[in-house]
SEDORO-33020 format. One line per 8 residues: for each residue z, x, y of N, C-alpha, C. Coordinates in nm, 4 decimals. Each point is the difference from the previous one (the first is absolute). Layout:
BEGIN
Z X Y Z X Y Z X Y; ...
! end
This chain:
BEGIN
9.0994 -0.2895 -5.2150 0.0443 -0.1375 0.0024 -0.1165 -0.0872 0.0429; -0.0138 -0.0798 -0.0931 -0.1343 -0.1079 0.0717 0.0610 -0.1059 0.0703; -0.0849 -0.0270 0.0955 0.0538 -0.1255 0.1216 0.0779 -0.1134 -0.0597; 0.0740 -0.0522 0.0778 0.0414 -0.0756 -0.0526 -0.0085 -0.1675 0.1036; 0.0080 -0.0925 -0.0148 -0.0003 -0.0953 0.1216 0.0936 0.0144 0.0768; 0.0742 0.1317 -0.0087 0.0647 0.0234 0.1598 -0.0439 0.1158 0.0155; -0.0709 0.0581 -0.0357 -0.1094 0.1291 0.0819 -0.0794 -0.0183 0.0103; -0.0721 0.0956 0.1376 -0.1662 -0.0665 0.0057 -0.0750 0.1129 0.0516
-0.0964 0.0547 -0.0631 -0.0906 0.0803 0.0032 -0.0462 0.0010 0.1162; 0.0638 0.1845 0.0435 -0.0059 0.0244 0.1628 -0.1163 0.1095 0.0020; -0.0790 0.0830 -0.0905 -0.1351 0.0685 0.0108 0.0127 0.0826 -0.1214; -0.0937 0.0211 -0.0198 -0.0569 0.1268 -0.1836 -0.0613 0.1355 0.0841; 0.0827 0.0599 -0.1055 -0.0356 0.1258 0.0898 -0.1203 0.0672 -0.0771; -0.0691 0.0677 0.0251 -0.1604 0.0080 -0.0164 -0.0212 0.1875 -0.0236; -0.1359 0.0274 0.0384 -0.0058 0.1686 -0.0585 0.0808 0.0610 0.1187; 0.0437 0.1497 -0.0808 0.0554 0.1057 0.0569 -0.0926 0.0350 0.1315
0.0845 0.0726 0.1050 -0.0843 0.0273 0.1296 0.0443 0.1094 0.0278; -0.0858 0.1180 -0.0629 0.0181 0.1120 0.0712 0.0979 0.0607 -0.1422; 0.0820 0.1461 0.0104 0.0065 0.0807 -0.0694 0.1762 0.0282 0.0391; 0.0383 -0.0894 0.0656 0.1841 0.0374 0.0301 0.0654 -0.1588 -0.0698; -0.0780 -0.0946 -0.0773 0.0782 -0.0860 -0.0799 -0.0356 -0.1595 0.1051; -0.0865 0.0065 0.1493 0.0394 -0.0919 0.0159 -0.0655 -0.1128 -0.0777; -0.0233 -0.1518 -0.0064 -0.0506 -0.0972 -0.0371 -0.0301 -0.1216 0.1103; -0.1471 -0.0662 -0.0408 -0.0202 -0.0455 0.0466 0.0486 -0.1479 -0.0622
0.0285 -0.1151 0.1127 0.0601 -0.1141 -0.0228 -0.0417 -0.1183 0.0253; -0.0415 -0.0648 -0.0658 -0.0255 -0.1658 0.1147 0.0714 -0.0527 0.0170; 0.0532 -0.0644 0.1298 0.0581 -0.0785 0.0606 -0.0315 -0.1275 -0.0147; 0.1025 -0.0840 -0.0798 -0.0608 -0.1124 0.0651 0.1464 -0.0785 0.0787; 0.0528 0.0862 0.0610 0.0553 -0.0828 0.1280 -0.1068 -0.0208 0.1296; 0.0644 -0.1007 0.0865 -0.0782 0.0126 0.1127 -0.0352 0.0916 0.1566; 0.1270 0.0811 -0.0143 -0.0452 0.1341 0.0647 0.0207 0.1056 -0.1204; -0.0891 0.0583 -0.0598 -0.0117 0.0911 -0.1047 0.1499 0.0941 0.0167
0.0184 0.0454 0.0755 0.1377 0.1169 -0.0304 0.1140 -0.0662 0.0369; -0.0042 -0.1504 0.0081 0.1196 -0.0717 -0.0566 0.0570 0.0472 -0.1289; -0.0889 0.0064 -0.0474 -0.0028 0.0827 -0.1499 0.1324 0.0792 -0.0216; -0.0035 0.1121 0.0851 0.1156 0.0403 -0.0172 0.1208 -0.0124 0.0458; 0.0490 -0.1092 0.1005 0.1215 -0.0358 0.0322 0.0931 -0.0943 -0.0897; -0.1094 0.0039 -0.1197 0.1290 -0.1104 -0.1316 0.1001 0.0930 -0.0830; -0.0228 0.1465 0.0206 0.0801 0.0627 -0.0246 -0.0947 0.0542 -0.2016; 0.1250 0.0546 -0.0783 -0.0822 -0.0066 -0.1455 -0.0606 -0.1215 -0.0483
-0.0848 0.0024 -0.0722 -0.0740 -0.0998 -0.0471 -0.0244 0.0169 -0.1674; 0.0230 -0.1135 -0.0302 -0.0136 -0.0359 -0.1080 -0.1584 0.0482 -0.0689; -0.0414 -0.0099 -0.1339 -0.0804 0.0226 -0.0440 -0.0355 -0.0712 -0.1319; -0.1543 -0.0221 -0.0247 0.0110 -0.0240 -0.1857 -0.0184 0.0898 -0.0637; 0.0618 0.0929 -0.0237 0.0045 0.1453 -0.1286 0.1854 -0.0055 -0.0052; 0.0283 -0.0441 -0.0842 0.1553 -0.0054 -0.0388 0.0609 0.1184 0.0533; 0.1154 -0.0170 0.0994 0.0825 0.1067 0.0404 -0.0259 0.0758 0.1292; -0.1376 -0.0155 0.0331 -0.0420 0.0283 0.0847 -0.0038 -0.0007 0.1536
0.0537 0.0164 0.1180 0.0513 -0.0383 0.0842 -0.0579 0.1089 0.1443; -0.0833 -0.0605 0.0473 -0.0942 0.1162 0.1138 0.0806 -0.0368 0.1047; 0.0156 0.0942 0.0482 0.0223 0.0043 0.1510 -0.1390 0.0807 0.0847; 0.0075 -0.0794 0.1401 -0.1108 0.0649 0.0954 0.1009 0.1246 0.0698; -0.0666 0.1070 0.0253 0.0927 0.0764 0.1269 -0.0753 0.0245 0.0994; -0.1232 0.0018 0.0100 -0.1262 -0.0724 0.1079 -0.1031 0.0142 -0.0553; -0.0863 -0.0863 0.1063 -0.1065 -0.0738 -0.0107 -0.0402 -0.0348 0.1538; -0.1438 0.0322 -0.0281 -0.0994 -0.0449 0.1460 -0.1142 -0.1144 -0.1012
-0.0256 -0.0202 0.1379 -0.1338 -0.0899 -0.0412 -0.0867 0.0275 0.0204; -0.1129 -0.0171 -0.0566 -0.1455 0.0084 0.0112 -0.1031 -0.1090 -0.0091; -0.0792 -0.0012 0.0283 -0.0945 -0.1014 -0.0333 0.0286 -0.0880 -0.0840; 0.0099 -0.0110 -0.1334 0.0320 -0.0648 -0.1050 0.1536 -0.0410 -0.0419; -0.0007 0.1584 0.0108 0.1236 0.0335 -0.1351 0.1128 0.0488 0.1023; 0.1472 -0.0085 -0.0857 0.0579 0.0972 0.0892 -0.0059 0.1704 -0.1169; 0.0196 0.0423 0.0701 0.0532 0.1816 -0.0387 0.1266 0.0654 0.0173; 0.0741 -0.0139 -0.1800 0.1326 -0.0213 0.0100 0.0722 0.1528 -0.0534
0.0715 0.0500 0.0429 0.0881 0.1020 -0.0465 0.1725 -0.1035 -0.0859; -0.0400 0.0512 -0.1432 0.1194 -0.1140 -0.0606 0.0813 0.1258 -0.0876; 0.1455 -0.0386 0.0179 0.0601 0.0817 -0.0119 0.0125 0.0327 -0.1538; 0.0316 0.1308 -0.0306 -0.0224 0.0473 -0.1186 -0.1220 0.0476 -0.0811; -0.0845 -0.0214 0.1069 -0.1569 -0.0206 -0.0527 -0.0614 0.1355 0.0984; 0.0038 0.1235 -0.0805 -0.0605 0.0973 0.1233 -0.1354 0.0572 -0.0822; -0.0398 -0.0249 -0.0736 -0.1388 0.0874 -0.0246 -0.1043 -0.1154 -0.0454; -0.1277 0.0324 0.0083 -0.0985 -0.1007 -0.0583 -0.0139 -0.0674 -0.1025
0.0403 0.0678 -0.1209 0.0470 -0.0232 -0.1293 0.0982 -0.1402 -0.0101; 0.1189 0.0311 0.0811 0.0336 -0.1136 -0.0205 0.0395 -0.1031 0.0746; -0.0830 0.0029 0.1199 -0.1111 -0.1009 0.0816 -0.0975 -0.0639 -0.0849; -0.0678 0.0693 -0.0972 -0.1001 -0.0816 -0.0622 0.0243 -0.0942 -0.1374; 0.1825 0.0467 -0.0475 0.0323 -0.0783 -0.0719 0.0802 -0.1460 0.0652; -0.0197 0.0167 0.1357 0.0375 -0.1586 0.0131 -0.1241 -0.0840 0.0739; -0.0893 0.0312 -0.0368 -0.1168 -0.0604 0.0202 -0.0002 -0.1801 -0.0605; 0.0097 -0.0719 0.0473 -0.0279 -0.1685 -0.0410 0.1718 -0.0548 0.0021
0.0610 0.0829 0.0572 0.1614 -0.0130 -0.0047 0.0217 -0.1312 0.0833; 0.0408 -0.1096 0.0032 -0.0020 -0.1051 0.0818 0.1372 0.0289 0.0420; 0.0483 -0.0780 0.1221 0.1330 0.0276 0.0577 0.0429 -0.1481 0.0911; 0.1531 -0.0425 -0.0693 0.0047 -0.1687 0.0247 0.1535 0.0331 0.0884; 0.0607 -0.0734 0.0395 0.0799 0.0227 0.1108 0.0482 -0.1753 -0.0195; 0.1584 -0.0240 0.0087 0.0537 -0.1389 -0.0023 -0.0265 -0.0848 0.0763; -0.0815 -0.1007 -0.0291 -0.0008 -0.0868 0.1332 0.0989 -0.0135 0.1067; 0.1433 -0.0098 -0.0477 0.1104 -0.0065 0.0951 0.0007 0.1297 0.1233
-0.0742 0.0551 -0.0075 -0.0066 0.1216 0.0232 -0.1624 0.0100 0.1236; -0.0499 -0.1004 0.0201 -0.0881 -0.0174 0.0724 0.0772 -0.0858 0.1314; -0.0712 0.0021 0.1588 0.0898 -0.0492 0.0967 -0.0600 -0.1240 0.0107; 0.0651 -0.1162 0.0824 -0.0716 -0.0733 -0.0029 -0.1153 -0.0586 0.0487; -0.0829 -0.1045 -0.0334 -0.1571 0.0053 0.0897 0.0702 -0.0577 0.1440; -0.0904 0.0940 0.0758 0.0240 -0.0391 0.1544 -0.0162 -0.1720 0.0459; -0.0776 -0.0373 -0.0365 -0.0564 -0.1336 0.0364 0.0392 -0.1028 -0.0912; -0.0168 -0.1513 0.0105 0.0205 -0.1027 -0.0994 -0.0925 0.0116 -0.1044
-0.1261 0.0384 0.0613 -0.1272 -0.0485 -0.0991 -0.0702 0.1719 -0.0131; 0.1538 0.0549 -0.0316 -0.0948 0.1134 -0.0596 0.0905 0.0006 -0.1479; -0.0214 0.0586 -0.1166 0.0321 -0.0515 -0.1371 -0.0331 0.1746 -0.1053; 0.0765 0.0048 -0.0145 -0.0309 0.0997 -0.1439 -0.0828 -0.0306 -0.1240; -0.1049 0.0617 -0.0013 -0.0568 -0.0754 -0.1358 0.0907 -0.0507 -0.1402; 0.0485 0.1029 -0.0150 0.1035 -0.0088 -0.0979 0.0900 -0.1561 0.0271; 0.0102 0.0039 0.0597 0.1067 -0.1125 0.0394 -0.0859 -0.1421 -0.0048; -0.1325 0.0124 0.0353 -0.0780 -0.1379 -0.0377 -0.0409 -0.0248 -0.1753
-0.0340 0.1698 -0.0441 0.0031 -0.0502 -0.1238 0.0699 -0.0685 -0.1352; -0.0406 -0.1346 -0.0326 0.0980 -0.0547 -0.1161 0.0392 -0.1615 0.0952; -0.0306 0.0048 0.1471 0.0456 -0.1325 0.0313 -0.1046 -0.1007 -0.0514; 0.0702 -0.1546 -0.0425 -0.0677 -0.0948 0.0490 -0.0848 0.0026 0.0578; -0.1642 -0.0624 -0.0155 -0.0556 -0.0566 0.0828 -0.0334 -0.1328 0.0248; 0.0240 -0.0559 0.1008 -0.0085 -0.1460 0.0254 -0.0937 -0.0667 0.0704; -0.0513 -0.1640 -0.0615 -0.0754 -0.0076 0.1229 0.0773 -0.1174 0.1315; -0.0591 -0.0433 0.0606 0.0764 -0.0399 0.1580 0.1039 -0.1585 -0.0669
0.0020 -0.0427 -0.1113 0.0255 -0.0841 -0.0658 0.1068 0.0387 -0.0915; 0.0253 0.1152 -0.0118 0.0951 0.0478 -0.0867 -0.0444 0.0586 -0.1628; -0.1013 -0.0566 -0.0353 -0.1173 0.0222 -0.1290 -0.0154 0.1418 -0.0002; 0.1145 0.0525 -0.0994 -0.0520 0.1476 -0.0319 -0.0651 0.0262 -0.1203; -0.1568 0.1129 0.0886 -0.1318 0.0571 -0.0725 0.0269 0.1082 -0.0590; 0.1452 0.0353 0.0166 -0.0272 0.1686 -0.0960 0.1008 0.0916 0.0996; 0.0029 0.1220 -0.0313 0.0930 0.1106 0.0273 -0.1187 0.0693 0.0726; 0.0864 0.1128 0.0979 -0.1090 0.1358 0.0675 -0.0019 0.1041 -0.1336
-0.0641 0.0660 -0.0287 -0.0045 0.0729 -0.0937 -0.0752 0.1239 0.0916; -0.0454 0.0491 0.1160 -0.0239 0.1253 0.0602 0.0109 -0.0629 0.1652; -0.0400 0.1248 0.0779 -0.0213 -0.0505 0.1155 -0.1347 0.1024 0.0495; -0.0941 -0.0105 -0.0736 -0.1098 0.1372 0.0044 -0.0437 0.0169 0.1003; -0.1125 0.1250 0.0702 -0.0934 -0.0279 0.1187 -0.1185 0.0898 0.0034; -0.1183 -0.0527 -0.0765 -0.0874 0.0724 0.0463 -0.0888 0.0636 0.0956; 0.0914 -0.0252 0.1611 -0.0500 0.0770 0.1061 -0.0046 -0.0953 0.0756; 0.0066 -0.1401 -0.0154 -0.0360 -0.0995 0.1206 0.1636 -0.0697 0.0653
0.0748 0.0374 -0.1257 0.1305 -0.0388 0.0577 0.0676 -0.1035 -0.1233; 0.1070 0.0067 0.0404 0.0782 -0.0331 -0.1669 -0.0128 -0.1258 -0.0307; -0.0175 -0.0382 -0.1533 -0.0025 -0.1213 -0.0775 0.1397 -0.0468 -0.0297; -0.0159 -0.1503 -0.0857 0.1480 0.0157 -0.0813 -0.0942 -0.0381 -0.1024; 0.0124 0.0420 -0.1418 -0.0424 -0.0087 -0.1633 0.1018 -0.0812 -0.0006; -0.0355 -0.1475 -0.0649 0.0783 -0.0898 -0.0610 -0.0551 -0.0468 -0.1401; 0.1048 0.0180 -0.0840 -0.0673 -0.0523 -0.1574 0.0759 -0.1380 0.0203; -0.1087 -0.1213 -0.0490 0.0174 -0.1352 -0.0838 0.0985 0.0383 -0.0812
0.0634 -0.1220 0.0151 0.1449 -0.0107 -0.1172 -0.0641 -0.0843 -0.0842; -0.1214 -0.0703 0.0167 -0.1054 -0.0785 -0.0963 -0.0699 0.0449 -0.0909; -0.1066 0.1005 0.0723 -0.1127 0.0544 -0.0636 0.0268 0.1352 -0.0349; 0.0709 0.0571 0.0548 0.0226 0.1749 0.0134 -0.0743 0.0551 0.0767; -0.0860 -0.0563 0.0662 -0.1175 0.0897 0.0397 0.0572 -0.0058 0.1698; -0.0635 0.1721 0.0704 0.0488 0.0133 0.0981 -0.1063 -0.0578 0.1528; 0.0664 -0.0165 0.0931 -0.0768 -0.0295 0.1160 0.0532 0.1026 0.1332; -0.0886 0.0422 0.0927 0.0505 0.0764 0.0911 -0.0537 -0.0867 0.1334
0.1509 0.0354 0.0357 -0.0433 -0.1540 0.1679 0.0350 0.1661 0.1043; -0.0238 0.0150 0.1261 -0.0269 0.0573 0.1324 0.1399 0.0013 0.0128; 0.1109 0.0588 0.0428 0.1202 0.0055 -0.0210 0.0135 0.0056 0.2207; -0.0312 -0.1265 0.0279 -0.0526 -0.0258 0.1332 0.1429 -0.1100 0.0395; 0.0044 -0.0111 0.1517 0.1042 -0.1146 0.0036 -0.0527 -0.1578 -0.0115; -0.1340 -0.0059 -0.0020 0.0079 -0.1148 -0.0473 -0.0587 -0.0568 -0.1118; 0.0253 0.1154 -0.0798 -0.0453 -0.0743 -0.1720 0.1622 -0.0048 -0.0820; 0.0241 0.1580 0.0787 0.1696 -0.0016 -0.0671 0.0783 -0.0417 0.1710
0.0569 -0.1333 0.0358 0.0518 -0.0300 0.0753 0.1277 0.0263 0.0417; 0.0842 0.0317 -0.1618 0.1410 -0.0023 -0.0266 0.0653 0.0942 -0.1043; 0.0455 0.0547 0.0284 0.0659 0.1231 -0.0755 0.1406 0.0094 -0.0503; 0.0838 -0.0779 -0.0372 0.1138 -0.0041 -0.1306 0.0768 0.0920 -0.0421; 0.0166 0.1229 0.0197 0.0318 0.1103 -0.1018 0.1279 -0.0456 -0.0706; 0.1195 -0.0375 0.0922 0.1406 -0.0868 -0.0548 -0.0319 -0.1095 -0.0738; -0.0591 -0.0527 0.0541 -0.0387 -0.1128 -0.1227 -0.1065 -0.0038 -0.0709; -0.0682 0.1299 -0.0317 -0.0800 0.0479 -0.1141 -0.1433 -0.0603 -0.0105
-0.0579 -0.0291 0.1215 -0.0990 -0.1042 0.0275 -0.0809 0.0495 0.1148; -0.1533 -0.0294 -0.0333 -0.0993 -0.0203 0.1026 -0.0775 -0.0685 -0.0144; -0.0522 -0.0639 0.1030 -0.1156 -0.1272 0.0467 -0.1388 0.0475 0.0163; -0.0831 -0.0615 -0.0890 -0.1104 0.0600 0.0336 -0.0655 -0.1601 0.0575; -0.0540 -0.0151 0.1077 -0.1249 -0.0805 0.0141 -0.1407 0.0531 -0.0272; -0.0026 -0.0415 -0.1548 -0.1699 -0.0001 -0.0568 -0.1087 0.0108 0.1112; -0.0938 0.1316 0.0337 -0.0898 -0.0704 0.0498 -0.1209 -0.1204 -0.0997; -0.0145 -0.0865 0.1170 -0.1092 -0.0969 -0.1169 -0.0920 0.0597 -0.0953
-0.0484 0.0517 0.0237 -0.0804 0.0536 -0.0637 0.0240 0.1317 -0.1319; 0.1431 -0.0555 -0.0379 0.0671 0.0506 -0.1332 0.0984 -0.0026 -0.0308; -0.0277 -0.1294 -0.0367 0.1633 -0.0606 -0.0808 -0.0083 0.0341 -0.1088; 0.1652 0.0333 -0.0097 0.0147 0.0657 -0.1624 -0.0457 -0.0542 -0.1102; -0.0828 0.0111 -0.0938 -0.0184 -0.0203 -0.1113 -0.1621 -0.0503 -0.0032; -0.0470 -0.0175 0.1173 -0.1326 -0.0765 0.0723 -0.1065 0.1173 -0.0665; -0.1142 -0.0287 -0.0391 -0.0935 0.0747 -0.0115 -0.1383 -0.0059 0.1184; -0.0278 0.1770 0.0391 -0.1154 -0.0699 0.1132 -0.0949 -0.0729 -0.0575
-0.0257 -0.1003 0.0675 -0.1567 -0.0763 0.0076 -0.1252 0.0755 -0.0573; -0.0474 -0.0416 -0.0919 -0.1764 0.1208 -0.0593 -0.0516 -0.0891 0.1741
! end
C-alpha cells in the first residue's frame, strides 16, 4: 500500500543483519524503537504488512527481528521496504510549539498582513536545524526560511495557516543584489 495523506512514513528497512532473518531499519521516529510500539505497519509493496517482534538500537539503525521473516533470504527481500503507520495513530506533541511535519505540510503561508506567498511544500534539515520550503503561488519557485520563532512567529494548523516574517534580506520574489 503506498502512503497515503493519512499515513506517514515511520522508517525503510535496509540490508539483512546476520544469518537468522533479522533486518536492519531506519527510524525515523524520534526515539528510534518507538518504532515498534505502533504495532503492524503498513508498507508500499501491496498486501504487505510487517510487524516488529524486537528490535534494539544501535548507532544508526535499529536491528529488527520481524515476524515471519526467519532466514536471510528473506530478510534480503525486504530490503528498501518503507513502513507508514496512520497519523491518528501518533500521540500528541507534548508542547504548543512542537508540530508534526506532516501536519505543517500543505498549510498556507502568510505574511504579518495576511498576503499569502505560497504553501509549505517540505520541512527539510540539513544538520543545522529545520527549514520550512515554501513555493510562490506566483512564480513557482521555492524559498527556504529557518523554521525559527521569529521568522515563523505563528503556527495555524486549524486554520490551515502560518506567518512567516520575511527576513529583509529576502523577500519573496526579490532577486540578490550583483
Amino acid at each position: 500500500m503506498a502512503a497515503t495523506s493519512k499515513q506517514l512514513l515511520m522508517g525503510r528497512i535496509g540490508a539483512a543483519h546476520g544469518i537468522k532473518g533479522e533486518v536492519r531499519i531506519q527510524s525515523f521516529t524520534e526515539e528510534p524503537l518507538a518504532l515498534v510500539d505502533y504495532g503492524p505497519l503498513a508498507t508500499n509493496r501491496p498486501g504487505l504488512v510487517i510487524e516488529i517482534e524486537t528490535a534494539r538500537a544501535t548507532t544508526n539503525v535499529l536491528v529488527a527481528r520481524l515476524k515471519g521473516v526467519t532466514d536471510r533470504t528473506a530478510a534480503e527481500k525486504l530490503n528498501g521496504v518503507e513502513l507508514y503507520v496512520d497519523r491518528d495513530q501518533l500521540p500528541p506533541t507534548d508542547q504548543d510549539d512542537d508540530y508534526y511535519h506532516a501536519d505543517l505540510i500543505g498549510l498556507a503561508v502568510r505574511l504579518r498582513d495576511g498576503t499569502v506567498i505560497g504553501k509549505v511544500t517540505a520541512i527539510p534539515n540539513f544538520g543545522a536545524s529545520d527549514l520550512v520550503e515554501v513555493r510562490s503561488e506566483h512564480s513557482g519557485d521555492t524559498f527556504l526560511y529557518p523554521f525559527t520563532k521569529a521568522v515563523v512567529p505563528e503556527v495555524n494548523i486549524a486554520g490551515g495557516y502560518l506567518v512567516i516574517e520575511v527576513p529583509v534580506d529576502a523577500e519573496p520574489g526579490e532577486e540578490e543584489p550583483d
